[in-house]
Predicted model as a PDB file, atoms N, CA, C, CB and O in Angstrom, pLDDT in the B-factor column:
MODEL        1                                                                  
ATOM      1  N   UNK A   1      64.779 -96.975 -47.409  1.00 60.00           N  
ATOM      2  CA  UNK A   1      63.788 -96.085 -48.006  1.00 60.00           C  
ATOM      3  C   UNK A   1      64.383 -94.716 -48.316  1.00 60.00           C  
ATOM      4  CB  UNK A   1      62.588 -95.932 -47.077  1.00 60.00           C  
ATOM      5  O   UNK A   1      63.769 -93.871 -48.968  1.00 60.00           O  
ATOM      6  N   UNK A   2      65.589 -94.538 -47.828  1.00 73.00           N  
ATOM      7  CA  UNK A   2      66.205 -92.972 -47.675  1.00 73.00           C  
ATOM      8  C   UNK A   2      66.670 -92.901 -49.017  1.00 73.00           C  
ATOM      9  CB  UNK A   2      67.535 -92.643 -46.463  1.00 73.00           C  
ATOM     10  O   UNK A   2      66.507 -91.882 -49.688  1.00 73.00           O  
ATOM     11  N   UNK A   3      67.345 -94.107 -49.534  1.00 82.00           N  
ATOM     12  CA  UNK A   3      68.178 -94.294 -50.626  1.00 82.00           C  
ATOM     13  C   UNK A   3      66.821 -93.732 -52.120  1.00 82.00           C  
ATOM     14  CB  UNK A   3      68.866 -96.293 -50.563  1.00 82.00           C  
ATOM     15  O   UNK A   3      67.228 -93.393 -53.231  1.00 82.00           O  
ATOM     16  N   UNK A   4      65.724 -93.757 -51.856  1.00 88.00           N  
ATOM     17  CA  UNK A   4      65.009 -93.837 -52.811  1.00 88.00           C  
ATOM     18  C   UNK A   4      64.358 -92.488 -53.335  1.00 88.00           C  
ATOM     19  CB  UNK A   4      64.178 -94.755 -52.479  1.00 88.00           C  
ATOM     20  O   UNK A   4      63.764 -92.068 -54.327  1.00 88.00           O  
ATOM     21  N   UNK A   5      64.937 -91.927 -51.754  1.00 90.00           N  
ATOM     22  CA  UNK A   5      64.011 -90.952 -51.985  1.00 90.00           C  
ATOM     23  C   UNK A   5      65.023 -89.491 -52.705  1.00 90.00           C  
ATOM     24  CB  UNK A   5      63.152 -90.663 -50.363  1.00 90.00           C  
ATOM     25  O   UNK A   5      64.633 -88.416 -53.161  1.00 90.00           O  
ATOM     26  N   UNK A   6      66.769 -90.203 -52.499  1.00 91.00           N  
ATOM     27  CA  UNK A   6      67.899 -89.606 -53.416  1.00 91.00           C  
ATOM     28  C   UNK A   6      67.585 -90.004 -54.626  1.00 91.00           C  
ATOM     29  CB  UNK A   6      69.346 -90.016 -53.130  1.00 91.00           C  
ATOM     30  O   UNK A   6      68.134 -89.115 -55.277  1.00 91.00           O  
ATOM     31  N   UNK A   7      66.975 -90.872 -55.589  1.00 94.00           N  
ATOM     32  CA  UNK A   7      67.015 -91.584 -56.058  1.00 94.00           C  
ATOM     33  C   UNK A   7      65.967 -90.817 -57.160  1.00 94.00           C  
ATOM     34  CB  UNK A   7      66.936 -92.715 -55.312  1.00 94.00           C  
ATOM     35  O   UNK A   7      66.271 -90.664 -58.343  1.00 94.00           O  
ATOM     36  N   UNK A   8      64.812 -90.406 -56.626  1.00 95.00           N  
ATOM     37  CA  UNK A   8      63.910 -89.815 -56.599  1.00 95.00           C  
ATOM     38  C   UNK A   8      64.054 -88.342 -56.925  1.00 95.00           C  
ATOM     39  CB  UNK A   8      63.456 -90.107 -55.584  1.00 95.00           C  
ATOM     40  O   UNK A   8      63.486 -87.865 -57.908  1.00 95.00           O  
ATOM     41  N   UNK A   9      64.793 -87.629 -56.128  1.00 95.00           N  
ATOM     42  CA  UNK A   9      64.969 -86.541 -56.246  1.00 95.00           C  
ATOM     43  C   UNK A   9      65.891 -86.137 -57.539  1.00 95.00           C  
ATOM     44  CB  UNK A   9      65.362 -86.211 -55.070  1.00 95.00           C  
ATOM     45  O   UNK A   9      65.533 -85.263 -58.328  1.00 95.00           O  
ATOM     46  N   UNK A  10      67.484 -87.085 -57.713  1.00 95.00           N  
ATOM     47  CA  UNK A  10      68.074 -87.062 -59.197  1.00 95.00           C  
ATOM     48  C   UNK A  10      67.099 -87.379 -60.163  1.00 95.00           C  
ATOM     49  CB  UNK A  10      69.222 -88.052 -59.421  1.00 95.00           C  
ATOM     50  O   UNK A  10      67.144 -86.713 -61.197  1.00 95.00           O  
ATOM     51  N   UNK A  11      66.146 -88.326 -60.053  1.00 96.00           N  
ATOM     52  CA  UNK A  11      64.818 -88.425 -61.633  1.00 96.00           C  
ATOM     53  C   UNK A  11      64.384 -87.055 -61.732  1.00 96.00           C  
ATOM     54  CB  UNK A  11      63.031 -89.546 -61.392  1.00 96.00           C  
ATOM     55  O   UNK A  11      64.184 -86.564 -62.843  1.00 96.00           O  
ATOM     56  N   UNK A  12      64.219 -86.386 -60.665  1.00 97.00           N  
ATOM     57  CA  UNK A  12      63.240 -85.570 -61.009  1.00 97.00           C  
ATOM     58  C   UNK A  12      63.932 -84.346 -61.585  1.00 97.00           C  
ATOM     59  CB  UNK A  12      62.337 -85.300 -59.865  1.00 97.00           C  
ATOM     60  O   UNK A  12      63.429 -83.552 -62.379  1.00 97.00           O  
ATOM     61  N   UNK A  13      65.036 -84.309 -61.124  1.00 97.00           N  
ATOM     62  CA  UNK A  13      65.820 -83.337 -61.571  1.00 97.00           C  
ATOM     63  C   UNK A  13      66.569 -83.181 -63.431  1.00 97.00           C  
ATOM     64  CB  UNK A  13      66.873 -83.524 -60.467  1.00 97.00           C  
ATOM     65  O   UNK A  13      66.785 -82.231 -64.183  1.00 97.00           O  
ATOM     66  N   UNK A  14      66.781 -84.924 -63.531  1.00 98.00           N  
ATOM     67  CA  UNK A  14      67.266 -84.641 -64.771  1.00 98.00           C  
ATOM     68  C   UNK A  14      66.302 -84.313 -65.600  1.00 98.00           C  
ATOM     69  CB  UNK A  14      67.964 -85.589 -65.278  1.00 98.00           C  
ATOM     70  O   UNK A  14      66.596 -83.660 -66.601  1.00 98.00           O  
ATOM     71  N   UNK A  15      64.497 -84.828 -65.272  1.00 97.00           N  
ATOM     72  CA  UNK A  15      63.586 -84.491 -66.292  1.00 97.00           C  
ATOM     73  C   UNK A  15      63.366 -83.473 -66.588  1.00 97.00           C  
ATOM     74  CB  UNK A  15      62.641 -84.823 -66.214  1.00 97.00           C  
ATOM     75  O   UNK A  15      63.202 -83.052 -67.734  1.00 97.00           O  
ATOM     76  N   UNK A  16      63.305 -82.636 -65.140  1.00 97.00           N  
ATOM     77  CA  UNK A  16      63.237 -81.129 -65.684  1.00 97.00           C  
ATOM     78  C   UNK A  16      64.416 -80.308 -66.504  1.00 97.00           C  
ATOM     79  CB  UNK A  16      63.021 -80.311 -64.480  1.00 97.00           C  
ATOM     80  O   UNK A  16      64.359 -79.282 -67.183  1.00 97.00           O  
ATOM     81  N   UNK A  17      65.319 -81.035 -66.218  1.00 97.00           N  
ATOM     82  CA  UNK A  17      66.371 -80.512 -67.274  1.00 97.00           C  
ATOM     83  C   UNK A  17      66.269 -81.015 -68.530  1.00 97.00           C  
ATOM     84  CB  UNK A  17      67.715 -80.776 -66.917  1.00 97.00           C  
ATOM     85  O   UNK A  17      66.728 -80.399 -69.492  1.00 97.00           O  
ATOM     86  N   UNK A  18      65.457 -82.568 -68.686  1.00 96.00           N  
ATOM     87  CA  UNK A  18      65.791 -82.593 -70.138  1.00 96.00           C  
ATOM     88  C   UNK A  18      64.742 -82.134 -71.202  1.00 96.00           C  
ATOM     89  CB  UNK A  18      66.143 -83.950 -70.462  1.00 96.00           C  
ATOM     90  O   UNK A  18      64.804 -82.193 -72.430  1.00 96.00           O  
ATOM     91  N   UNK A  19      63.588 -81.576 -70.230  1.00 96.00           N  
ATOM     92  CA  UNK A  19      62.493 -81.165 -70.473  1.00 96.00           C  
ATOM     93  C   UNK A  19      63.028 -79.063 -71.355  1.00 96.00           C  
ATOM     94  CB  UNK A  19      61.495 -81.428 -68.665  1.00 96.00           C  
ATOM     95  O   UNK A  19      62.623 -78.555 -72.401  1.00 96.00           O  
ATOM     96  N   UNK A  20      64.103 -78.444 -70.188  1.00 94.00           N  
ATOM     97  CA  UNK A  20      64.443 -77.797 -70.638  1.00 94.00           C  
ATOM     98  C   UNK A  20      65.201 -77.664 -71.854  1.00 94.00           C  
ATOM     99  CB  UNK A  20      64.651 -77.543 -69.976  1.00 94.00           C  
ATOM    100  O   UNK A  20      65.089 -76.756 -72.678  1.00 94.00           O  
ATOM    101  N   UNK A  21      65.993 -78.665 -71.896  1.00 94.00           N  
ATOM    102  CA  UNK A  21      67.194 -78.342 -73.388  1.00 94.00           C  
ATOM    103  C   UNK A  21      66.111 -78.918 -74.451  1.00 94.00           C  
ATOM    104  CB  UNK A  21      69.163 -79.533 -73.461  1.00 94.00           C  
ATOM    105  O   UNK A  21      66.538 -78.343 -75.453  1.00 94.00           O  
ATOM    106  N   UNK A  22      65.196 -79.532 -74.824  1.00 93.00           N  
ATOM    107  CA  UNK A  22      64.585 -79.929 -75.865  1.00 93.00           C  
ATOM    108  C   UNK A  22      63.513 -78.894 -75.840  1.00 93.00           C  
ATOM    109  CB  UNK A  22      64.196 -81.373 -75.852  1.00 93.00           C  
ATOM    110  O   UNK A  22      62.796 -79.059 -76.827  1.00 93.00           O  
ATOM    111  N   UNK A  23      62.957 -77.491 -74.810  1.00 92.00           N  
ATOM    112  CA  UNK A  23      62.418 -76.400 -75.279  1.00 92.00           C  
ATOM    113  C   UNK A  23      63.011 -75.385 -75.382  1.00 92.00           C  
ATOM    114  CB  UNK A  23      61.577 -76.134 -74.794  1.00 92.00           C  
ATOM    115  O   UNK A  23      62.338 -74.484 -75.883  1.00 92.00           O  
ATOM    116  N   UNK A  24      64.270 -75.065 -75.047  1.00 88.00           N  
ATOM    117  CA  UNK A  24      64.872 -73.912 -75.426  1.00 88.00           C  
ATOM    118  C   UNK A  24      65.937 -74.451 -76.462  1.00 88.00           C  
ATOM    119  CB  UNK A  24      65.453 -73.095 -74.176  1.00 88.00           C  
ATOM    120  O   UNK A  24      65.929 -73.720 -77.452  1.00 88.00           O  
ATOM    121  N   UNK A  25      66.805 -75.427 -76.565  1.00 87.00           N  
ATOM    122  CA  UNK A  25      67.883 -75.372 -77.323  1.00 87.00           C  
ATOM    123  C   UNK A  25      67.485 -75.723 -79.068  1.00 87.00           C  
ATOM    124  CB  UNK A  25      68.922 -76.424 -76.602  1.00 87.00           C  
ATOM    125  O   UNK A  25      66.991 -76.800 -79.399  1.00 87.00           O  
ATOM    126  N   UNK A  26      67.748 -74.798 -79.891  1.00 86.00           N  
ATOM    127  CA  UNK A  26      67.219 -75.238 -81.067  1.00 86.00           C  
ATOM    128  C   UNK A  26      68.216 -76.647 -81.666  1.00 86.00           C  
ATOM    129  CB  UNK A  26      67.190 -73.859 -82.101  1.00 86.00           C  
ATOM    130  O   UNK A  26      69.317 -77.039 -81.280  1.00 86.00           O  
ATOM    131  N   UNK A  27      67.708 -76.939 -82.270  1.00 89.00           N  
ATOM    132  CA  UNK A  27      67.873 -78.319 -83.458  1.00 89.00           C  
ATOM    133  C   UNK A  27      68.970 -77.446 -84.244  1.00 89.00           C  
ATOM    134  CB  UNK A  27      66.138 -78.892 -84.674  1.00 89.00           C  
ATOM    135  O   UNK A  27      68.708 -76.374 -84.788  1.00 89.00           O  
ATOM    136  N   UNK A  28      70.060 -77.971 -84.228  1.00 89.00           N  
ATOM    137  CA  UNK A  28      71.608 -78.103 -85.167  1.00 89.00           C  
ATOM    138  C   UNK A  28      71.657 -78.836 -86.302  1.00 89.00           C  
ATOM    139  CB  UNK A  28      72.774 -78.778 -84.428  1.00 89.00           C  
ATOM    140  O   UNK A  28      72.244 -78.314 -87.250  1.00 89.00           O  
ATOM    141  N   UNK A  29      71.278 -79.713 -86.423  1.00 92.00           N  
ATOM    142  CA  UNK A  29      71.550 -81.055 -87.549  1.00 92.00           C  
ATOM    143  C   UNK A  29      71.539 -80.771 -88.612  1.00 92.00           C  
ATOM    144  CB  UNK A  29      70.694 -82.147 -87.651  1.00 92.00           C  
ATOM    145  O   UNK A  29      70.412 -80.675 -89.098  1.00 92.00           O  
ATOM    146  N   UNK A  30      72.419 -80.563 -89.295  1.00 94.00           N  
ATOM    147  CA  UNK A  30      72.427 -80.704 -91.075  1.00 94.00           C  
ATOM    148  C   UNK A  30      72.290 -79.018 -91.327  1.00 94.00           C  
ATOM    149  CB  UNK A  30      70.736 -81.839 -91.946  1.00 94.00           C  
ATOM    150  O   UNK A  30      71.380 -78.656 -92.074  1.00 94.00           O  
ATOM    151  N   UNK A  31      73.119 -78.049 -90.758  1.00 92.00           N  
ATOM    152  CA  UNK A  31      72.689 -76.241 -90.504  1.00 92.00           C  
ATOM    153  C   UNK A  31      74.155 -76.110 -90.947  1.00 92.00           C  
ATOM    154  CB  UNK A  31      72.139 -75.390 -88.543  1.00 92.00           C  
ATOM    155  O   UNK A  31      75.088 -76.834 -90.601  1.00 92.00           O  
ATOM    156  N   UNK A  32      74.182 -75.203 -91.660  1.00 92.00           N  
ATOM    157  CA  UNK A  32      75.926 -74.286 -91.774  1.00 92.00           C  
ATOM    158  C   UNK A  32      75.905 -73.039 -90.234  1.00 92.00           C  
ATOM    159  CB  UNK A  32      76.022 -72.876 -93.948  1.00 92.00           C  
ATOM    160  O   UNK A  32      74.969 -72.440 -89.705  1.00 92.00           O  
ATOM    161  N   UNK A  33      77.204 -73.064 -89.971  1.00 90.00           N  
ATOM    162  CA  UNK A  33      77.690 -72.036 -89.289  1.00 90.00           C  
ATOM    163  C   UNK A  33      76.814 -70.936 -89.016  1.00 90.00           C  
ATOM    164  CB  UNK A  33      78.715 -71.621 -89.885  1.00 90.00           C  
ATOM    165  O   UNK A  33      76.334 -70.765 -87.895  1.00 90.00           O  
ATOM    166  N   UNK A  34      76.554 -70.088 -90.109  1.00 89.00           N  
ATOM    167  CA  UNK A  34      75.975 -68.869 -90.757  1.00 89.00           C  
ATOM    168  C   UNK A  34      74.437 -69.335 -90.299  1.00 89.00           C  
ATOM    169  CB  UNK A  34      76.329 -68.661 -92.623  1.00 89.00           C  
ATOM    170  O   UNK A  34      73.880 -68.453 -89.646  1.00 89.00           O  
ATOM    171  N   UNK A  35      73.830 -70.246 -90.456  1.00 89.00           N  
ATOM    172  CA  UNK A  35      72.397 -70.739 -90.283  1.00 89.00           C  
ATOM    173  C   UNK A  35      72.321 -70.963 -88.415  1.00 89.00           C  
ATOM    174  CB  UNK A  35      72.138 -72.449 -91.359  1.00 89.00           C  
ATOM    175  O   UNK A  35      71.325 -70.765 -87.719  1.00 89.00           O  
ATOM    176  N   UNK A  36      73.432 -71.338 -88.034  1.00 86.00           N  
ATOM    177  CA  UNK A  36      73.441 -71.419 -86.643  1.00 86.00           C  
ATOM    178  C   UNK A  36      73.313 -70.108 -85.845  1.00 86.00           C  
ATOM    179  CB  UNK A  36      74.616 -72.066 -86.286  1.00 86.00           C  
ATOM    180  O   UNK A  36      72.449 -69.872 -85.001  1.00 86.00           O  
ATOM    181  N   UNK A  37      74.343 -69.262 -86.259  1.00 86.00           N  
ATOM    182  CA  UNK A  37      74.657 -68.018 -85.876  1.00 86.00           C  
ATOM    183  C   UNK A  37      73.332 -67.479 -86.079  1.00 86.00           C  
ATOM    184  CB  UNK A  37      75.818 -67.344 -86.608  1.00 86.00           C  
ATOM    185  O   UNK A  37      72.774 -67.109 -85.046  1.00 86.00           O  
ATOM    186  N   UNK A  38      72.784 -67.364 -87.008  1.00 84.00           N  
ATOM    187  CA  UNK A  38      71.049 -66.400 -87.433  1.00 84.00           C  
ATOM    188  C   UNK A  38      70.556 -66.689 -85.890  1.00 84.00           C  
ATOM    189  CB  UNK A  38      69.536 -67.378 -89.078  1.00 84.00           C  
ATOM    190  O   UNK A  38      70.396 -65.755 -85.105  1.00 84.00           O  
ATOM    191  N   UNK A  39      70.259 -68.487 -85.403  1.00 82.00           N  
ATOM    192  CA  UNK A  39      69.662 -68.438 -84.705  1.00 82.00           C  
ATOM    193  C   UNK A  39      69.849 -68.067 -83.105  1.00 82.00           C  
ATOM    194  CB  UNK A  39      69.326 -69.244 -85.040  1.00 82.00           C  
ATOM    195  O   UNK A  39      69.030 -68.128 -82.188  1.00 82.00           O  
ATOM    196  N   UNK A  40      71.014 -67.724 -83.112  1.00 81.00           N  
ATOM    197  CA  UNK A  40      71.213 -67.038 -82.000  1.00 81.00           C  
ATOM    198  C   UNK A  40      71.764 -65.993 -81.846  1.00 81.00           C  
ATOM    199  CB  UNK A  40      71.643 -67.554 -81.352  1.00 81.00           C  
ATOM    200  O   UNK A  40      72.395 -65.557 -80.883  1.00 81.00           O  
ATOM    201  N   UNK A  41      71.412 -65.353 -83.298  1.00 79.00           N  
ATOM    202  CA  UNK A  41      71.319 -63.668 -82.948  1.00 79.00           C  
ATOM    203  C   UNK A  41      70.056 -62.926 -81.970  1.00 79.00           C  
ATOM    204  CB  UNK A  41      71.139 -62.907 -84.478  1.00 79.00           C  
ATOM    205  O   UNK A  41      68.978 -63.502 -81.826  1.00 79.00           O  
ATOM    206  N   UNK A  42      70.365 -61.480 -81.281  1.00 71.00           N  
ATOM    207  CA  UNK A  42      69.781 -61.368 -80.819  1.00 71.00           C  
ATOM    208  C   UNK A  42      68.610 -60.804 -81.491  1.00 71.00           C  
ATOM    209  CB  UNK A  42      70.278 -61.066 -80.077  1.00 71.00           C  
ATOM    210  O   UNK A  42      68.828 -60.316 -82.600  1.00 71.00           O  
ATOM    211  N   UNK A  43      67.064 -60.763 -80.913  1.00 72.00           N  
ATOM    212  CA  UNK A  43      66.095 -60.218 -82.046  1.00 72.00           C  
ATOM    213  C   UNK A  43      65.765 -58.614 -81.332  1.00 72.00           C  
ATOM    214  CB  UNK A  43      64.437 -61.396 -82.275  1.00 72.00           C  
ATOM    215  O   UNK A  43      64.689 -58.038 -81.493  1.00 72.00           O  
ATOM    216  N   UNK A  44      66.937 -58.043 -80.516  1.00 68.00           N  
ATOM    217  CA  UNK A  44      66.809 -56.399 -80.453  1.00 68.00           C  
ATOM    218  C   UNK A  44      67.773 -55.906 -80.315  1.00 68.00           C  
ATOM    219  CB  UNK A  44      66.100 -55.777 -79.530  1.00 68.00           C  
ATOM    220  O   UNK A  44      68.756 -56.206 -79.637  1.00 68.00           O  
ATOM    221  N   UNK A  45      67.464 -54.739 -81.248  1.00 62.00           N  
ATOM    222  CA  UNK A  45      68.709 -53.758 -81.432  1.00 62.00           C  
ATOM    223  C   UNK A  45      69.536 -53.542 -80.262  1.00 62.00           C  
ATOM    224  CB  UNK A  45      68.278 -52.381 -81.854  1.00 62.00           C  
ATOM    225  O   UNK A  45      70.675 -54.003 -80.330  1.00 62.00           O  
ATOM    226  N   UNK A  46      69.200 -52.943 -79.215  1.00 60.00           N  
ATOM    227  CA  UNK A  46      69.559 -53.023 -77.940  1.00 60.00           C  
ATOM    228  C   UNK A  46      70.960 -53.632 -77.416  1.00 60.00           C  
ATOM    229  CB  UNK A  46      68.576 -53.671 -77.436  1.00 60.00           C  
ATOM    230  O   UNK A  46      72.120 -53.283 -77.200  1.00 60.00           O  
ATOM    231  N   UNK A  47      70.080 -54.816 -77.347  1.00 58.00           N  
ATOM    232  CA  UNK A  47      71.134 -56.359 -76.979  1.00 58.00           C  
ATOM    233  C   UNK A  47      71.922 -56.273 -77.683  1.00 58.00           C  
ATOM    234  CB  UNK A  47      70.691 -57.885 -77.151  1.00 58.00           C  
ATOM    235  O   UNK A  47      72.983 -55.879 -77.199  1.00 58.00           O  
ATOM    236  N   UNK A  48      71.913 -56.512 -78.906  1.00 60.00           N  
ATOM    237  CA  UNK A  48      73.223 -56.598 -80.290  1.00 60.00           C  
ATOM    238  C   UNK A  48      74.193 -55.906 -79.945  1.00 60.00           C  
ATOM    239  CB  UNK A  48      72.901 -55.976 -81.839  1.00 60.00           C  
ATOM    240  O   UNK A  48      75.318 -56.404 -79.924  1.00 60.00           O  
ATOM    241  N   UNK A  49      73.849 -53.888 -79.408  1.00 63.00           N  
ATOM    242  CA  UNK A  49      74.453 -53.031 -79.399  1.00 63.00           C  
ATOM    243  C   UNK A  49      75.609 -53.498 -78.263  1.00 63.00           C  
ATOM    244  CB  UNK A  49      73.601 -51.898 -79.266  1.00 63.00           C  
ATOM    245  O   UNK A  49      76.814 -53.647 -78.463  1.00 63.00           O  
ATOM    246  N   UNK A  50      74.750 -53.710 -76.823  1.00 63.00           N  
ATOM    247  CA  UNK A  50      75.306 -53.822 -75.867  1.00 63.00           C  
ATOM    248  C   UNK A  50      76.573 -54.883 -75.790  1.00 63.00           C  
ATOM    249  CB  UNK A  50      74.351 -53.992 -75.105  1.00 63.00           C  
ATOM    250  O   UNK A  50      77.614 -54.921 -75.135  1.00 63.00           O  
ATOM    251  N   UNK A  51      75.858 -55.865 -76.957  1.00 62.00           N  
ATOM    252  CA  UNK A  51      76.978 -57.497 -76.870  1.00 62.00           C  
ATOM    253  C   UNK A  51      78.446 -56.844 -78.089  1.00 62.00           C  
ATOM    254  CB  UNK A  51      75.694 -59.647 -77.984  1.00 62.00           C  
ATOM    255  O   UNK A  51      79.588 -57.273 -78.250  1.00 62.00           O  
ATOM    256  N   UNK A  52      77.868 -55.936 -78.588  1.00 60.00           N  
ATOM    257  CA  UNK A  52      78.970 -55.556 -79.464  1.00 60.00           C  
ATOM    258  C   UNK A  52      79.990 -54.375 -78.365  1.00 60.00           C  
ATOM    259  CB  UNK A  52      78.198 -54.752 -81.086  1.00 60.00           C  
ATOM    260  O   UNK A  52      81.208 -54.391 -78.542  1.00 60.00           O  
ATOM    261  N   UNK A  53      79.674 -53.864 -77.790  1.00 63.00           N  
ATOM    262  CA  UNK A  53      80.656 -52.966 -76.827  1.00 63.00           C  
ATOM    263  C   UNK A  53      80.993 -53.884 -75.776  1.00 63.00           C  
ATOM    264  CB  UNK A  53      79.967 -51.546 -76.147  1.00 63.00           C  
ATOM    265  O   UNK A  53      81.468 -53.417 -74.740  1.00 63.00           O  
ATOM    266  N   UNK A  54      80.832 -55.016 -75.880  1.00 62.00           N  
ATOM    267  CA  UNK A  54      81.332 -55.926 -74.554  1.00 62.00           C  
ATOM    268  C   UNK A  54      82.854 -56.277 -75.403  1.00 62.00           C  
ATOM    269  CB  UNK A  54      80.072 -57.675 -74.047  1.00 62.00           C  
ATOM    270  O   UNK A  54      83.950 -55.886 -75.003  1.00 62.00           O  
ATOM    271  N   UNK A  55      82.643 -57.033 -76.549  1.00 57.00           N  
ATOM    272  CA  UNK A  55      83.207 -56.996 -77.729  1.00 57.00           C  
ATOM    273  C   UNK A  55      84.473 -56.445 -77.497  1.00 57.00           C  
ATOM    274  CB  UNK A  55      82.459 -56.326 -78.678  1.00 57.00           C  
ATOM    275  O   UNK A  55      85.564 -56.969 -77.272  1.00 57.00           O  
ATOM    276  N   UNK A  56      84.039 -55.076 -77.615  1.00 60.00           N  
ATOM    277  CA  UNK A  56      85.036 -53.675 -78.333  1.00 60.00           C  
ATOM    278  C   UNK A  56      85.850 -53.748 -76.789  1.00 60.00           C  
ATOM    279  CB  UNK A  56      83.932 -51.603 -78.870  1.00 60.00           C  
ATOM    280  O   UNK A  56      86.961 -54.269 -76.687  1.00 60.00           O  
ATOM    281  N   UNK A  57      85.231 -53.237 -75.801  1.00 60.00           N  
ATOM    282  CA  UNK A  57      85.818 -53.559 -74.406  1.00 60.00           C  
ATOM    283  C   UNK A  57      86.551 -54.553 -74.057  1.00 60.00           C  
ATOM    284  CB  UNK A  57      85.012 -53.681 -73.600  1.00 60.00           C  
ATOM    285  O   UNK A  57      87.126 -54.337 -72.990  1.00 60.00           O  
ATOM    286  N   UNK A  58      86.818 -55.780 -74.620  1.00 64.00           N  
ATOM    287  CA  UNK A  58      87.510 -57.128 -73.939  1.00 64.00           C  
ATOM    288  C   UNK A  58      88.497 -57.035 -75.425  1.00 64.00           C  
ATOM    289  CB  UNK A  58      86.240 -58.936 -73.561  1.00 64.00           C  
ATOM    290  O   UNK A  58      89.503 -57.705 -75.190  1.00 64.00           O  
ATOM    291  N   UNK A  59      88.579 -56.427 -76.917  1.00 60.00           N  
ATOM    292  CA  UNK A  59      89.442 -56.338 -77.531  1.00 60.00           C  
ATOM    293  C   UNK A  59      90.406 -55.617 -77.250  1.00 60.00           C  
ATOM    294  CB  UNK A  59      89.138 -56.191 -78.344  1.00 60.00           C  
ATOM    295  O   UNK A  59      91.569 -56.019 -77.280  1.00 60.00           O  
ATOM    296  N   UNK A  60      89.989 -54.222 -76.878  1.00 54.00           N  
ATOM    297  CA  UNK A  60      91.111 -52.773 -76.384  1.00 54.00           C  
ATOM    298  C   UNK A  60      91.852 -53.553 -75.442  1.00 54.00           C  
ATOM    299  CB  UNK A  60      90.327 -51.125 -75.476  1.00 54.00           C  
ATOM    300  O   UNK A  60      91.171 -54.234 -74.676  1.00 54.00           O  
ATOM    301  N   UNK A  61      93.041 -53.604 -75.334  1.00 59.00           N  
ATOM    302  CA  UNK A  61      94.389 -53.786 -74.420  1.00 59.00           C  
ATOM    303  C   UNK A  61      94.487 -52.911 -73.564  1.00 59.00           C  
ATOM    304  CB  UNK A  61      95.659 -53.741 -75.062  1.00 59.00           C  
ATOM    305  O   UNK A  61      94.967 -53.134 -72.452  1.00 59.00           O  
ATOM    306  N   UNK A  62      94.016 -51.694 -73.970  1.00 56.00           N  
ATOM    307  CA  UNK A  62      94.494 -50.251 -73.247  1.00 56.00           C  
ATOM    308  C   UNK A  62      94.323 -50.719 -71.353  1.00 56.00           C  
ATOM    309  CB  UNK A  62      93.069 -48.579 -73.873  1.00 56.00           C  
ATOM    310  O   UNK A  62      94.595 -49.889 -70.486  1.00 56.00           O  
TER     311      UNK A  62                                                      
ENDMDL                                                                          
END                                                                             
């Protein structure tokens, strides 16, 4: 009965995961690059700014 209840616990786990990637991960199929990228730009100025000085920071050698 122990075996079932491992058994049990991996079902439950992958559903909630597959429950997650089919509500957060958007649909790819038949998209250019450029159409991909849109969708995972960020939608605030903010963020953009911040992901662009992460950017600038991991380019500089200095």
């Amino acid at each position: 009965m122990a075996v079932w209840g491992t058994f049990l616990v991996f079902a439950c786990t992958n559903l909630i995961c597959f429950l997650g990637v089919v509500t957060f991960v958007p649909e790819t199929k038949d998209k250019t690059l450029e159409e991909i990228a849109e969708l995972w730009k960020p939608k605030d100025e903010k963020q953009s700014n911040a992901q662009l000085e992460v950017v600038r920071a991991t380019a500089d050698p200095k």
